[in-house]
N, C-alpha and C positions, 0 to 999 in steps of 0.2 A: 532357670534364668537363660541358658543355652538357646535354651527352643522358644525363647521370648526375642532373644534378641536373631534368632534366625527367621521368624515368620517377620519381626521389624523390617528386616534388612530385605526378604523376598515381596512385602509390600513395596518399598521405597521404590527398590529394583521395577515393578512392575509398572506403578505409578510414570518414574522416570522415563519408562521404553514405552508406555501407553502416551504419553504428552509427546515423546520423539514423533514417531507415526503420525499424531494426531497437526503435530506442526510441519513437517515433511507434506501433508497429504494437503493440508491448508496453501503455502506458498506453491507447490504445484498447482492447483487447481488455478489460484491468484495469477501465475505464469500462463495457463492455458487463456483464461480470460485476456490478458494482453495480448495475447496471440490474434484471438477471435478478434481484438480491435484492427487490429494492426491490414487483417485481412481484408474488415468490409474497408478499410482504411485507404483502401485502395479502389474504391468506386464510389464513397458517400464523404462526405465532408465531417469530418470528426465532431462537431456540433450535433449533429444527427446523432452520432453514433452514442452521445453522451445521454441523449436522451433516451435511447432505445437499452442502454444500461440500465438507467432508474428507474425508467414507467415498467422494464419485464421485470426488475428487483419488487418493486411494489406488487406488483400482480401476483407474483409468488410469495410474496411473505404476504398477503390479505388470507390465501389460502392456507398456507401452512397455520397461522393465526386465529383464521374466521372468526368466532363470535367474540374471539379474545382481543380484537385489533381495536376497538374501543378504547379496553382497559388499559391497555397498552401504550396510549397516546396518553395518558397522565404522568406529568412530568412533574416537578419542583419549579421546572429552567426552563421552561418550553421555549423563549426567544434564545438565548444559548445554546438549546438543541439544533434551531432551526438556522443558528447562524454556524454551529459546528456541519451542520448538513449543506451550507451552503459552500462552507471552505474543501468539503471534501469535493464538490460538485467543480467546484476552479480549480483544483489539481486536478479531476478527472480531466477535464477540457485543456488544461497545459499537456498530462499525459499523452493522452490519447492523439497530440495535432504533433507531440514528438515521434510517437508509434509511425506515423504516416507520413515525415519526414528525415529521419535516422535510421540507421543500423541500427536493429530490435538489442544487441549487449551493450552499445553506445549510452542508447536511450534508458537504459535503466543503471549501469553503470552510474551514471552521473545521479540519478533521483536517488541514489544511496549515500548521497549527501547529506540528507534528511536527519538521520539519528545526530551528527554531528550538528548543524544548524538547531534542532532541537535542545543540543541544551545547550547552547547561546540562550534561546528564548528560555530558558527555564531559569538562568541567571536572572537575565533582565525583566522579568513580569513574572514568575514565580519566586524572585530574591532565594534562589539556591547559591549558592556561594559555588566556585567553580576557581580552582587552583590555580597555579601557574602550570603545571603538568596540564591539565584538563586545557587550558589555552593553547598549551601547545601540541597535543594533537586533534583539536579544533583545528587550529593553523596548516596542519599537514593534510588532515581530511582535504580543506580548502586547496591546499596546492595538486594535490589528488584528481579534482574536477578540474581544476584549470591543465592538468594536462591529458583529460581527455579532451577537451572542450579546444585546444592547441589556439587561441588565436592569435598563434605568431604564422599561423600556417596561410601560403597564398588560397590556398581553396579551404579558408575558416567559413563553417557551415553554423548558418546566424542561427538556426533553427535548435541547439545547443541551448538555446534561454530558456525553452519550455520545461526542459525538464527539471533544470532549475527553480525555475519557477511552481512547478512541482513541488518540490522540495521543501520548497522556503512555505506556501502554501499550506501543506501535510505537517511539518511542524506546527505551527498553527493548530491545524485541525488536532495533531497529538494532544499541547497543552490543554485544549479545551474539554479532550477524551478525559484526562486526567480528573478533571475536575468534578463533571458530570460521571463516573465511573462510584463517586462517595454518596448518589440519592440515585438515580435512575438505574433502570433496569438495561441488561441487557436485550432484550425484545424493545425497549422502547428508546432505544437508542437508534437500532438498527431503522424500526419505523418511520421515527424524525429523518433519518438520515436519506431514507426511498421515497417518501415524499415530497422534504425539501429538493431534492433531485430533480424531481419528477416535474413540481410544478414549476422551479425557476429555469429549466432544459426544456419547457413547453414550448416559447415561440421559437427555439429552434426548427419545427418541424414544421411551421408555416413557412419560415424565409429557407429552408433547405430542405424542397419538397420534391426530394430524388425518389419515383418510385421502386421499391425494392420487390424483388423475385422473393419467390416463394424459399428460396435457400437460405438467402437473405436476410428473411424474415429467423427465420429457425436460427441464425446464427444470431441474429441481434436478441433472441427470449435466451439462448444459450450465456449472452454478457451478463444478463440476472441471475442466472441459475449459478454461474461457475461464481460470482459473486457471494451468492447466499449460501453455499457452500463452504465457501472456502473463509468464511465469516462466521458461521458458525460450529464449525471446525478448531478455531483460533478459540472462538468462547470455552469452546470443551476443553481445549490443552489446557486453558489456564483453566480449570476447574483442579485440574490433578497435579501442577506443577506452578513453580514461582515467576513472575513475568522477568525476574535476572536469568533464569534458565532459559524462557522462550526467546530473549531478546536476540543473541546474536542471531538464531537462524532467520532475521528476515537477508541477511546476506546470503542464503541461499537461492535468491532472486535473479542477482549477476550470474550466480553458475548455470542457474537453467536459461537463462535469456544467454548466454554462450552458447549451451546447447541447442536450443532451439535457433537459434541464429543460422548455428550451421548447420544444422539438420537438412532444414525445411527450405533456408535461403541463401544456403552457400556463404555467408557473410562468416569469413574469418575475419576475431576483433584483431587489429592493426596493434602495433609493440605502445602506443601509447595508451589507446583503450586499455591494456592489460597491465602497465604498470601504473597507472593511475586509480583503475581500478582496484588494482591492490591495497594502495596506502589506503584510500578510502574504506574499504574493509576492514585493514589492520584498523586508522585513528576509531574507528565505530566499537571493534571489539576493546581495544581499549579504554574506553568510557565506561562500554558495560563493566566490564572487570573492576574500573573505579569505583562505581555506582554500586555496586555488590558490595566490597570491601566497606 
């Protein structure tokens, strides 16, 4: 019985440090890719860059895929596929036009408002029942953004909506994950998703026809690859671990967007980024806690 419950216990153990890793390695990479926006973000117009996201996502999952990208495109939901592909495709395009006007911990700071405003929506169009505790730090999240977002401040920076909008957006796109996650496959999720990208981020690239350098180039198939990485990484954790376990670490997003902030661009977050930041993190991990219980 001993040696049953200690090979139990050195399974769970390994399980639990294999999903750490495997989520750690995910939101890094997902942090590298903001990065790569952020940079062509400063010589191409974020529309562009939105498409050079999902046409080099598609080109690399046809490949990894081949004869299988067919089979793959068989859905249940195919117009809910294609409208959850479109919702993540307008939070790319809010992201991506904050990346390129915000302090890189600013602009994600605030799109970690997300888990909070999701389950608003999960109330109101999923009829989850949601506390007076769950409202209230709902409420706290919110007041969270509003003081990054400062706008009692003379030099309030209007550019703060996008990631909001973000936010509100990716919620959205959550609930619909949810739904589609009980017939569809993981491969043909991601599919619907680099497609829908692809083909509604097309006339991007006729009205924003900035020619790009050969670096350029390399950085924009880099937005798909750190993508389809860092996406199918996240698939893996939850293979070995419970989505209550995986949930809080997407707040480890704000930590490397501080770091990277100051690493690369000198951007120390100012005392209101950081305390606002914080509730936002605390009201998130407290959902999940609720949501587990």
């Amino acid at each position: 019985m001993n040696n049953m419950l200690n090979i139990s216990f050195k399974n769970n153990l390994s399980k639990s440090l294999t999903g750490t890793i495997l989520l750690i390695g995910t939101y890094f990479f997902f942090s590298v890719m903001e990065l790569t926006a952020k940079e062509l973000g400063e010589s191409f117009n974020p529309f562009l860059i939105v498409f050079a996201r999902y046409s080099s996502q598609l080109v690399i999952l046809i490949i990894i895929f081949n004869k299988k990208s067919l089979k793959h495109l068989k859905s249940d939901f195919p117009i809910l596929q294609s409208l959850r592909g479109t919702l993540l495709l307008i939070t790319t395009c809010f992201m991506f036009t904050g990346l390129a006007y915000l302090p890189f911990a600013e602009n994600i700071a605030i799109y970690m408002i997300g888990p909070v405003i999701t389950t608003l929506l999960a109330s109101l169009i999923l009829k989850e029942k949601i506390s007076l505790t769950q409202m209230i730090i709902v409420i706290i999240g919110l007041i969270g953004a509003l003081i990054i977002a400062n706008p009692q401040s003379a030099t309030f920076n209007y550019f703060v909506i996008f990631p909001l909008l973000a936010a509100l957006c990716f919620s959205f796109f959550t609930i619909s994950t949810k739904f589609l996650n009980l017939t569809d496959s993981n491969q043909t999720t991601l599919l619907y998703t680099a497609i829908s990208g692809t083909v509604l981020s097309l006339p991007f690239l006729f009205i924003y026809s900035d020619t790009p350098t050969l670096f350029h180039l390399f950085l924009m198939l880099c937005l798909g690859l750190l993508a389809t990485i860092g996406h199918f990484l996240f698939i893996n954790a939850l293979k070995v671990i419970n989505a209550s376990f995986a949930a809080p670490f997407v707040y480890l997003t704000v930590l490397l967007a501080a770091f990277w902030g100051f690493f690369l661009y000198n951007e120390i977050p100012n005392n209101n980024t950081i305390a606002g930041g914080l509730l936002i993190i605390i009201a998130g991990i407290f959902i999940i806690r609720i949501k587990k219980k």
